[in-house]
N, C-alpha and C positions, 0 to 999 in steps of 0.2 A: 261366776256365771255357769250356767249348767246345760248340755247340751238340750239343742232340738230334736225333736220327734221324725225319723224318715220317714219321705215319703212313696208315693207309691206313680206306677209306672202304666195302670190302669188305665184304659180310656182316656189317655192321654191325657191324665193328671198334671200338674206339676209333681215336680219330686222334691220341692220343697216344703209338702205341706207339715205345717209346724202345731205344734201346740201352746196355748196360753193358760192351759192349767196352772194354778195359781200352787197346787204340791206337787210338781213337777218337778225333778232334778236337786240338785244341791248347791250348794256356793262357796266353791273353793275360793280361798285367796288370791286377789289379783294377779295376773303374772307379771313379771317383768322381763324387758325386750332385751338381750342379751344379747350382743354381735358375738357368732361361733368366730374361731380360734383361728387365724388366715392358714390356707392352704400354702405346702411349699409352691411355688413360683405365682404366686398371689401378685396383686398389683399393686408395686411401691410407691406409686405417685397417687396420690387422693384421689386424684379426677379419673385412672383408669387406661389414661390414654399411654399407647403402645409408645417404647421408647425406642430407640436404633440398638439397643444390645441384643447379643443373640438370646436373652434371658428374657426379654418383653417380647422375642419377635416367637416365643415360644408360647406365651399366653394365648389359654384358647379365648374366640372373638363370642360375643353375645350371638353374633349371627351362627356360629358353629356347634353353641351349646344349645339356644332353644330352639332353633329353627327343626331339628330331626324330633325332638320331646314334642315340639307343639302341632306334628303333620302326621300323627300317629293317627288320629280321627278326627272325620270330617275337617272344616275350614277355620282355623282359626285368623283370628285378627288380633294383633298386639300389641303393645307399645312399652316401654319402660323406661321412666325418667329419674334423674338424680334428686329428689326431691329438696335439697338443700340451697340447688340453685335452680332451678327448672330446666333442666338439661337433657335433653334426651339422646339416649346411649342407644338403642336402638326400638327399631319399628316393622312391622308386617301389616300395611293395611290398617295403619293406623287410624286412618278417614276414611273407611270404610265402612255403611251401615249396617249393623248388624241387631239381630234379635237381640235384648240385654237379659230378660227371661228377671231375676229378681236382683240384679246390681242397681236397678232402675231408682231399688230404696235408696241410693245416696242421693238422688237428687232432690228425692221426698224429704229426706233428713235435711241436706242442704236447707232448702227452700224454708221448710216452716221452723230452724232457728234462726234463721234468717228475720221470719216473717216476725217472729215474737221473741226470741230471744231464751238462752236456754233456763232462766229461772223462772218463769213462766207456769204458770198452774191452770189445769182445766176444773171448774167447779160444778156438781151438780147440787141442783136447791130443790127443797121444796118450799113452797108459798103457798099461801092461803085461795083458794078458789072463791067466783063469786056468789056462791049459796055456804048458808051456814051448812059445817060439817064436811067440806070438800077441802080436800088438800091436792093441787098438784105440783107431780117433780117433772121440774127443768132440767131435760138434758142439757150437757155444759159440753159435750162431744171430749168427755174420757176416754180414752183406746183403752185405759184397764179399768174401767167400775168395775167391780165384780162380787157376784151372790155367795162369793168366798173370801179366806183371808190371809195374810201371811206375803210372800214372797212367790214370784215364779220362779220358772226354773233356771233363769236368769240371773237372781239375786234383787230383779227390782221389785218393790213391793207394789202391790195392788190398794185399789180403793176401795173396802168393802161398803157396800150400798150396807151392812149390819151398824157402823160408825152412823151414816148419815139416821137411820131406821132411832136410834139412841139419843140422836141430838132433836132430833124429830120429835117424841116422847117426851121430854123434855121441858122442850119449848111450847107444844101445846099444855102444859102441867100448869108452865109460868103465868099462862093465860086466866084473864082476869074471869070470875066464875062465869059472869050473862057470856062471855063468849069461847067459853071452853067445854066441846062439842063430844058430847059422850061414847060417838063410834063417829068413821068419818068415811070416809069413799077417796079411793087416791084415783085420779086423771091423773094421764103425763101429757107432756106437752114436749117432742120431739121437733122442733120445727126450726131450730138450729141448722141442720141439715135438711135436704131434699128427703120424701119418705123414703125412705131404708129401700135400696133397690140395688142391685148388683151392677158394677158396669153394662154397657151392652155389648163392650168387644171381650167380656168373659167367654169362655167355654162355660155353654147349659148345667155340665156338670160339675160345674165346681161348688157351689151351694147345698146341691142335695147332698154330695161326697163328703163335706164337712173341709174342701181346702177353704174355706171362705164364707164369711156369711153374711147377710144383707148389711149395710153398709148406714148406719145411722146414729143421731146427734146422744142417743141413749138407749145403750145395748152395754149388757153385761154379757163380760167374759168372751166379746167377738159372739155372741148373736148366739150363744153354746145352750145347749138345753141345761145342762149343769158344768160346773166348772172344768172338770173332769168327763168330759165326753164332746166327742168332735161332730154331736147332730147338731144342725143346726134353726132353731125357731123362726117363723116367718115374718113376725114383727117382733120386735128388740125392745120399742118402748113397751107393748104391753106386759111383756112378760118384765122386765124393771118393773114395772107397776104392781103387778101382780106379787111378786118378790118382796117388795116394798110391803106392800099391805099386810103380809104374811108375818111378815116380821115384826111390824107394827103391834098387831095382834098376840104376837107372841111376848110382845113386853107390857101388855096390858090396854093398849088403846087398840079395839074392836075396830076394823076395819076390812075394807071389799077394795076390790079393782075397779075401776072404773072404763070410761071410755077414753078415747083421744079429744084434746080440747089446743086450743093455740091462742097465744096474746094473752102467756103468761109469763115473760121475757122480762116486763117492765118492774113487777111488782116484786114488795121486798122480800126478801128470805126470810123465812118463819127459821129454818134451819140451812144449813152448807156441807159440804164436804170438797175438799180440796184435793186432785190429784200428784204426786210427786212431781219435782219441778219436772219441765219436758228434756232438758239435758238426761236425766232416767228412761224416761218414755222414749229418747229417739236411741241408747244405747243399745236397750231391750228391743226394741225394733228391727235393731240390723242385727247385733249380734243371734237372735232365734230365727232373723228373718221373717218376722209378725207380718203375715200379709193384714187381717182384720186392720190390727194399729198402723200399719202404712197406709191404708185408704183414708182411714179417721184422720190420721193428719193429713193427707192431701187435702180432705173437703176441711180442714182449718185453715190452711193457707188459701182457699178459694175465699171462705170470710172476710178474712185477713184481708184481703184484695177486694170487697165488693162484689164478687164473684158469685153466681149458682153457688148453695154448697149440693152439687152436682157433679156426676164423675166426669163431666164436659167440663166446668168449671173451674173440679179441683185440679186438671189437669194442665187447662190453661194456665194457672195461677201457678202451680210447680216452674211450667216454661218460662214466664213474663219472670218470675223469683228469679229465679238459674241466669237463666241471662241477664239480668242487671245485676248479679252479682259478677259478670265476665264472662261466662265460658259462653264459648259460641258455637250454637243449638242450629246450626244451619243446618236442614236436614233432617233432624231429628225429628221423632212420632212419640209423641210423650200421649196415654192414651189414658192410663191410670196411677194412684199410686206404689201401688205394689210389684209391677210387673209381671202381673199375670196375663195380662191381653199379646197375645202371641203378635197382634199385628207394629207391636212396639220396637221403634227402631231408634239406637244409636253409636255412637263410634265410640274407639277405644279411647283415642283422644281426649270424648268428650269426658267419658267416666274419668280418667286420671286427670282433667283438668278439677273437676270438683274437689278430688284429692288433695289437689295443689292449695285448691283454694284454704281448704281445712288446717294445712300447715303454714298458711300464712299469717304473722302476726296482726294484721290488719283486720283478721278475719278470724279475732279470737273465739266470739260469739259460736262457731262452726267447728269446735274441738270438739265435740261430741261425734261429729262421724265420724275421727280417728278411734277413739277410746271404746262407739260402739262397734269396731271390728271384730267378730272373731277370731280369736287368738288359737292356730293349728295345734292339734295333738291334746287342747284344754278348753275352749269354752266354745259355747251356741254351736252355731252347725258346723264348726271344722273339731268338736271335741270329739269325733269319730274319724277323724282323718288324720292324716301324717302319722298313722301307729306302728306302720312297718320299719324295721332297720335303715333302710335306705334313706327314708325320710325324715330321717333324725335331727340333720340339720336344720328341718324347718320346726320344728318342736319348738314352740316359746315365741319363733323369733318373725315367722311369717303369720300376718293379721290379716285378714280379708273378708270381701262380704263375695259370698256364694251366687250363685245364680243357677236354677235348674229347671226345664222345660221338657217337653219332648223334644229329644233331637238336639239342643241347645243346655249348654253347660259354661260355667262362666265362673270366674277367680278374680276379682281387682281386691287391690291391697296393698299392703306395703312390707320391705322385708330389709333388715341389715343386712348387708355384704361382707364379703370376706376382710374388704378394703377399711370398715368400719363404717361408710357412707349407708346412710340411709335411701332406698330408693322403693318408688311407686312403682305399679305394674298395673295393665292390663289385661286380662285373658281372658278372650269371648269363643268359643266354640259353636257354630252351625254345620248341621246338619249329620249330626250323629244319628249312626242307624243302630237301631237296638238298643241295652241298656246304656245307664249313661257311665257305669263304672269304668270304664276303659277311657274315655275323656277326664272323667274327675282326678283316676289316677295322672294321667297325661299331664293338666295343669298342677297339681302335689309337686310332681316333676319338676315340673319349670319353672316352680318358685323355688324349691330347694337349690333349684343348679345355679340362681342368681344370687341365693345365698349364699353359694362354697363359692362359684366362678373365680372369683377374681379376674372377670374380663375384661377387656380392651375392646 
């Protein structure tokens, strides 16, 4: 997986805005989770807990190592649990609400493997329209169609709308001569989703800016004018359409764009095209931090549910998902998928509770939020982090999904210990003033320190 694109600090951007350029990046070989080498006076009992010798009574406490790392800037809130048994070693305001800024994606990921399961495929079709020579394509709510080909920068591959454009050509060829139409006119039919509109508790500027783009059932490349540029078009089906028809044209069948039409849902596929299963789609989501693909799947699990596929909706549908999977949302402001609505609140608790869930055998369906973590010092948004010396020890071995706002900066994930135990963490930071670098290094920090610690 190949890093994300930084973002910017402008106008009270988010700083995570990402890219879904399909030539993006490269794709190293997986890494693998490596517990570093235990420190001398490391902790000899599994569980960590301090024993009566003056050799444990010397081990430093979790409260003595993150507490000074995590009060560097602004307010953090924390928690860190043994994930093996659900244990928790320690807490700062663990049930405290706090802005999540873009951690909010595990809940989204949560939720719609949940909702459908991770082998799971989004399909867009074209069908036959009801005037001879009309073809229209069904959005199937892809987070990667795309008017490009190949791999992101993530390693997952995209769905080139040129595949669907080929089988398209095709299938009209196969057609019997009285009804095989010598140029055609492509309608889309977006109506899978609510028309393509932005949350309403986004910032105005996150659309024009390119962190985000109108939000609907059939949009290539997150709404991109081209695959490789972060403007973004103001409807998503047309320009698919338009895309479509082009490409048409270019293999021999003459065709035009057409208008929008709806109540073509029912009828059969002339042609398909299948997105990679969504265990890829929800990897590629966390690990670049895909806000575009985190909304797309929000409004699937609003379907999923009978739900608006609506950012009111999709966002209901995340909540009612998460909690009847267990964690308990008391409190919480689930407002979109992505994490971009500032007024989004939740506790540290809550984020490492999904975590939990993800490592539960019960809850196999849900290994895709672990595997789609960025992996520090190597892939998606932490492949620019952990590079200095000091943070050496989290190289390979601390995974986490990012979170970045104005003023708000956030780390959950999980990291081997000195001890060998595997453990989850939380790290939410509000109310950073100025850039956020002096926070992001601060939690770097206090993942590595839980990874030498060997605390008590």
């Amino acid at each position: 997986m190949g890093a994300a694109v930084a973002g910017t600090l402008l106008l009270g951007l988010p700083v995570e805005a990402q890219t879904a350029s399909p030539a993006s990046g490269d794709t190293p070989a997986p890494p693998v989770l490596v517990a570093p080498r235990p420190h001398a006076g490391a902790a000899a009992s599994p569980t960590g807990t301090a024993g009566s010798s003056p050799r444990a009574r010397e081990q430093p406490t979790y409260a003595g190592v993150l507490t000074p790392l995590l009060s560097r800037v602004g307010t953090t809130r924390a928690v860190v649990v043994d994930l093996a048994d659900g244990r928790q070693v320690w807490q700062e305001g663990a049930d405290r609400l706090v802005t999540p800024a873009s951690t909010t994606k595990l809940l989204t990921a949560a939720a719609v493997l949940s909702a459908f399961g991770p082998e799971h495929t989004f399909t867009t079709r074209v069908v036959r329209g009801a005037m001879r020579g009309s073809l229209v394509l069904v959005g199937g709510g892809d987070p990667l169609l795309s008017a490009g080909a190949g791999r992101l920068g993530t390693g997952v591959a995209v769905t080139p709308i040129e595949r669907l454009a080929r089988r398209t050509v095709r299938a009209v060829a196969a057609l019997p001569t009285a009804q095989r139409p010598r140029r055609v006119v492509v309608r889309y039919d977006d109506s899978l989703f609510a028309r393509p509109a932005a949350p309403p508790t986004w910032d105005r500027a996150y659309v024009g800016s390119g962190v985000a783009g109108p939000v609907g059932a059939l949009s290539l490349d997150g709404a991109r004018v081209r695959p490789d540029d972060e403007r973004r078009v103001g409807d998503p089906g047309d320009r698919a359409a338009a895309v479509l028809a082009a490409r048409l044209s270019a293999l021999g069948l003459p065709s035009r764009a057409g208008p929008r039409v709806v109540a073509s849902r029912g009828r059969p596929p002339l042609a398909e095209v299948a997105s990679v299963p969504l265990a890829d789609v929800v990897e590629h989501t966390l690990a670049a931090s895909d806000n575009d693909a985190a909304e797309v799947l929000a409004r699937q699990v609003a379907v999923a549910a009978a739900l608006p596929g609506t950012a009111a909706g999709a966002a209901s549908a995340v909540r009612r998902t998460v909690a009847a999977l267990g964690v308990d949302l008391t409190g919480a402001r689930i407002l979109d998928g992505s994490g971009l609505s500032r007024g989004g609140r939740l506790t540290p608790r809550q984020l490492i509770d999904v975590l939990g869930l993800a490592v539960d055998p019960d809850h196999g369906e849900l290994g895709p939020v672990l595997s789609g973590l960025a992996v520090a010092g190597l892939t998606g948004t932490l492949a620019g982090r952990f590079a200095k010396p000091v943070y050496a020890a989290g190289r390979g071995v601390v995974r986490a999904k990012t979170g970045g706002l104005r003023g708000v900066s956030g780390l959950v994930g999980t990291t081997v210990g000195a001890d060998g135990r595997t453990y989850g963490f939380a790290f939410i930071t509000n109310g950073v003033r100025g850039l956020l670098n002096p926070a992001r290094h601060a939690l770097d920090a206090a993942a590595v320190a839980l990874t030498e610690c060997g605390c008590r």
